[in-house]
C-alpha distance (Angstrom), angle and dihedral (degrees) to the residues before:
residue distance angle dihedral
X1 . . .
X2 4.32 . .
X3 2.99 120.6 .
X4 3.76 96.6 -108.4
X5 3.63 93.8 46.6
X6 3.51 101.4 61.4
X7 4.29 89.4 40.2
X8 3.99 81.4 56.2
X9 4.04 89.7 49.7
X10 3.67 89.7 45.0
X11 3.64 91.3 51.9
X12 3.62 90.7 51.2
X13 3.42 97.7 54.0
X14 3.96 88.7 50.8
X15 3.54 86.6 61.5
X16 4.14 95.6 40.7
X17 4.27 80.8 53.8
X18 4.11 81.5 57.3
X19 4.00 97.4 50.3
X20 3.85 86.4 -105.0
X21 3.84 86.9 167.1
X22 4.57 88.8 -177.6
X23 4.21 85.0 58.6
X24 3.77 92.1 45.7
X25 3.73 85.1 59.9
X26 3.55 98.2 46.9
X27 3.70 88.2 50.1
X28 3.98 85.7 46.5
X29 3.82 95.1 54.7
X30 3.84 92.0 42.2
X31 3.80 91.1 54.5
X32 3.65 106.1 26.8
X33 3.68 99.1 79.7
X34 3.65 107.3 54.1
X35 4.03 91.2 29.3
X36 3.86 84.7 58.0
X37 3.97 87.2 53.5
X38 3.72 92.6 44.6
X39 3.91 91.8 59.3
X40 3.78 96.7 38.5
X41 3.46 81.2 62.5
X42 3.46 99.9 65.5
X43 3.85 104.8 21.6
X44 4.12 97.2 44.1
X45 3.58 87.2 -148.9
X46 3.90 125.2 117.3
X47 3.69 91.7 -166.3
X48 3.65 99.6 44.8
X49 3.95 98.4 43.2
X50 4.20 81.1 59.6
X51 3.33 87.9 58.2
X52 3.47 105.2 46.4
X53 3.75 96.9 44.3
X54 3.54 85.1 57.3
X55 3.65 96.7 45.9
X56 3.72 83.7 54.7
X57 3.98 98.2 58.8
X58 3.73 83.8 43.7
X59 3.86 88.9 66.6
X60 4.07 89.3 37.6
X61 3.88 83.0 57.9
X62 3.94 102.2 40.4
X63 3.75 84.0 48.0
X64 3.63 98.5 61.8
X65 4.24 85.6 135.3
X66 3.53 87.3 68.8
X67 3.63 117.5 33.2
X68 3.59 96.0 74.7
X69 4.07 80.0 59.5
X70 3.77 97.2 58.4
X71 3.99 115.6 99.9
X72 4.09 94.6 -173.6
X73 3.36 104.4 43.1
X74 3.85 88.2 167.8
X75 3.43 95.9 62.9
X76 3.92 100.8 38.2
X77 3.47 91.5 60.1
X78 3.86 95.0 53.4
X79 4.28 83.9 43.5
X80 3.72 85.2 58.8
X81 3.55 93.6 48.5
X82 3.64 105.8 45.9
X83 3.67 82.1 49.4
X84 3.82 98.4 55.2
X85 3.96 87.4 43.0
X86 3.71 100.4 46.0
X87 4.40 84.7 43.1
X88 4.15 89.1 51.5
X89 4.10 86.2 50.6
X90 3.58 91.7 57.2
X91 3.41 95.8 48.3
X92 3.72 90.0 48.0
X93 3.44 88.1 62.0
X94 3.41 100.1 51.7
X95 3.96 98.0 49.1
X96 3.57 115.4 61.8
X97 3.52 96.4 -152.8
X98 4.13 98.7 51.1
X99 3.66 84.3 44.2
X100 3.86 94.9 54.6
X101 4.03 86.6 47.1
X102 3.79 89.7 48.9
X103 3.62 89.4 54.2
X104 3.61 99.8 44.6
X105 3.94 85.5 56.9
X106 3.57 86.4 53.9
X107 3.35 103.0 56.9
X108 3.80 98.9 41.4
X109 3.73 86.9 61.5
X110 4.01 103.2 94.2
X111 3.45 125.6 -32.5
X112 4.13 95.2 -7.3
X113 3.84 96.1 -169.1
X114 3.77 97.5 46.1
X115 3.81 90.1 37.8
X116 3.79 93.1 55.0
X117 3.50 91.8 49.4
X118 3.54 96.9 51.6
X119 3.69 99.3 51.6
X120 3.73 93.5 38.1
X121 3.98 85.4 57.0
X122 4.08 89.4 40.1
X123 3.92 80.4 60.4
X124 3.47 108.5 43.1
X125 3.99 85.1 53.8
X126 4.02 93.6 48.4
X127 3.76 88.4 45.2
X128 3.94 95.9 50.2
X129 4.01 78.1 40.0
X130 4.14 86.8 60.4
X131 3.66 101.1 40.6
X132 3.87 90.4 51.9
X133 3.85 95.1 59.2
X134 4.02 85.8 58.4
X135 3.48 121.8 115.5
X136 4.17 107.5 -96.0
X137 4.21 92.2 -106.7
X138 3.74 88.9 40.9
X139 3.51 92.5 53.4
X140 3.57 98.2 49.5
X141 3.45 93.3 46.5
X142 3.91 93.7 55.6
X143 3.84 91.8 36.8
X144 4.07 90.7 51.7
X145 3.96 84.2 43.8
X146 3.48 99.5 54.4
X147 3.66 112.9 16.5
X148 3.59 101.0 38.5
X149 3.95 92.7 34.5
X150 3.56 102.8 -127.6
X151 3.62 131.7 157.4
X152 3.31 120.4 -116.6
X153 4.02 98.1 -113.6
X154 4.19 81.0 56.0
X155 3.50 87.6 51.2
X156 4.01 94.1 44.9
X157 4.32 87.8 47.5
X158 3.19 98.0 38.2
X159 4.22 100.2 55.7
X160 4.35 91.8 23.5
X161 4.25 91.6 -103.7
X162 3.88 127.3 141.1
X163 3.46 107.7 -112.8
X164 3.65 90.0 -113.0
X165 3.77 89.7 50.7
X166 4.29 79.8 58.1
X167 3.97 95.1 42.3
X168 3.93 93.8 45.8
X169 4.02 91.1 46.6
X170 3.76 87.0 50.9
X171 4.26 93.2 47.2
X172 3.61 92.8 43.5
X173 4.35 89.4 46.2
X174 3.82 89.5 51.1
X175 3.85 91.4 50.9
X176 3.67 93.9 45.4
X177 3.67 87.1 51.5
X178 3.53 106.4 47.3
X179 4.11 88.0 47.5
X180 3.73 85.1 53.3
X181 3.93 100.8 53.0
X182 3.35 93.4 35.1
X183 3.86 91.0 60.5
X184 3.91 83.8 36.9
X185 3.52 105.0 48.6
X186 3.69 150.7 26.3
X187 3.52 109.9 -52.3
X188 4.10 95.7 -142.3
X189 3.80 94.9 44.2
X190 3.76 89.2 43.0
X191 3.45 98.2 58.9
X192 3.21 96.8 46.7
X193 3.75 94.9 52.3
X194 3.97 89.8 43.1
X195 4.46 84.4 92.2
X196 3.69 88.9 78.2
X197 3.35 96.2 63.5
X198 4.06 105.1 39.4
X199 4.17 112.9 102.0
């Protein structure tokens, strides 16, 4: 950033740290824009990225202690977003209800049907991508588990395991694979497709 940019930002959040409420919306409008981008790109949904960027200067101006603090404004604004987007994703996943509203957002973005199908063929390939790198008794323990449908004291007679032996194959699978497609894949659609593979 120049050199009289960033003395310009740094002024402004001098007067944000005084309640200047006319440089919080210069700061706003410089921001809003490309912040708004930034979390559309991870959430996929118009209505939720507004929220979040505003939920974001909302903690810029409660935090009026600190932002005089803050050396790279830049990038602590962006922290502060991926953090707010990647926190509403896991709540998503956990409620059924916010997760079913995230995905309706989703699809009406573009062609929906194609769009679904695409991703939802993108992820069956990076999941049977993820359970091939398993180790061979891993695999067939998470395979029998979930593809076959047996419980895990089937699983644990059936190839001589303790059932904890089974259960901790199966934890340590669904780890391995949610690292992978998350690294793989669309972080939105990825947590939202994550469900299908929780015991």
């Amino acid at each position: 950033m120049p050199t009289d940019m960033l003395h310009n930002e740094k002024a402004l959040l001098r007067q944000v740290a005084q309640r200047d409420e006319p440089a919080f919306r210069t700061l706003f409008a410089a921001y809003r824009d490309r912040l708004y981008a930034y979390i559309l790109g991870i959430i996929r949904s118009k209505e939720v990225a507004e929220e979040l960027v505003m939920d974001v200067f909302l903690k810029i101006w409660l935090a009026k202690d600190l932002v005089t603090e803050i050396e790279n404004f830049d990038a602590f604004l962006f922290r502060i977003a991926y953090n707010k987007s990647i926190d509403f994703l896991r709540s998503a996943a956990r409620d059924p209800v916010f997760r079913n509203l995230l995905w309706n957002d989703i699809q009406q973005a573009g062609d929906a049907r194609a769009d679904s199908v695409v991703m939802q063929h993108e992820y069956e390939n990076k999941l049977r991508e993820a359970v091939a790198l398993l180790s061979p008794q891993r695999k067939e323990v998470y395979l029998l588990s979930r593809e076959k449908g047996f419980s895990h004291a089937d699983i644990a007679r059936k190839l001589s395991l303790s059932k904890s032996t089974v259960n901790n194959h199966i934890v340590e699978s669904q780890r391995f694979i949610r690292t992978y497609l998350i690294s793989h894949m669309d972080l939105a659609m990825t947590i939202l497709l994550l469900s299908r593979i929780k015991g």
